[in-house]
C-alpha angles and dihedrals in degrees: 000000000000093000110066079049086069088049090053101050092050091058098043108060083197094068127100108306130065122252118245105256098207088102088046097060104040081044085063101032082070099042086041101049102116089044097055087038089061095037089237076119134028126181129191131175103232130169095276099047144287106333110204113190128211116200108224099218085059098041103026128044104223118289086357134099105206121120110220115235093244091058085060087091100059088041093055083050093057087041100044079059086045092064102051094066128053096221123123121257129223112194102199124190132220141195135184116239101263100110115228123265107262082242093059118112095246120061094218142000083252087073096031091062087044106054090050097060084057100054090051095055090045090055088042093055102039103049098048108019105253119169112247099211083067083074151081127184123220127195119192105160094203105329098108100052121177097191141020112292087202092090136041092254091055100051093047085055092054096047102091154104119241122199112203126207092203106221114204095290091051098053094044084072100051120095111263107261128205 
């Protein structure tokens, strides 16, 4: 009956409900510890999940979307957390306000974050197996902004990609999937 369902779903973290991310971010506090010290990586613990944060000037070269090789090791850390809860990912991508030269590969920054969060998730899933219906992918060009888009300091900031481990609340808010 029902309740051998709530048994089952104790004993499979997979199941149903998101996992606490607390652990998760002090686990990868501590692998990620050169990364936040340089500012290349910031987490923070928000409403929705466990935000970690990848500066563009460390993980995207300007108005591309390609990850450089030597950025693959901060990127298995952040997986190798990934796989240990069951909870669904946004990658969401993010610009500063310059709009991009009419001779630049992406038409927008619309297209630009986005394709970087795609990039991301794809780098995500292929060096470390993780499943890809466990994401979703977010562009916002530069409507989320962290940090003043006015100087140079504040653009860089904005310019990033995010990948959120979506706590309950988060995933509340996700689609169902199949």
């Amino acid at each position: 009956g029902p309740g051998g369902q709530t048994k089952l779903s104790k004993k499979d973290p997979t199941e149903g409900r998101a996992a606490e991310l607390t652990p998760t971010k002090n686990a990868l506090v501590d692998l990620l510890k050169d990364e936040l010290k340089t500012g290349k990586m910031q987490l923070s613990l928000e409403e929705r999940g466990l935000v970690i944060s990848f500066s563009q000037s460390a993980f995207f070269p300007s108005g591309t979307d390609e990850i450089p090789a030597e950025t693959y090791d901060s990127i298995r850390k952040v997986a190798s957390a990934i796989q240990k809860v069951p909870n669904p990912i946004r990658c969401e991508g993010h610009t500063d306000s310059v709009p991009l030269r009419p001779d630049a590969r992406f038409q927008s920054n619309w297209e630009l974050s986005a394709s970087r969060a795609i990039a991301m998730m794809e780098a995500l899933t292929a060096c470390c197996d993780l499943d890809s219906r466990r994401f979703s992918i977010a562009g916002y060009a530069d409507n989320a902004p962290i940090a003043d888009n006015n100087d140079d300091a504040g653009r860089m900031r904005n310019r990033r990609v995010d990948i959120v481990i979506l706590n309950g609340i988060g995933a509340s808010q996700e689609p169902t999937k199949q």
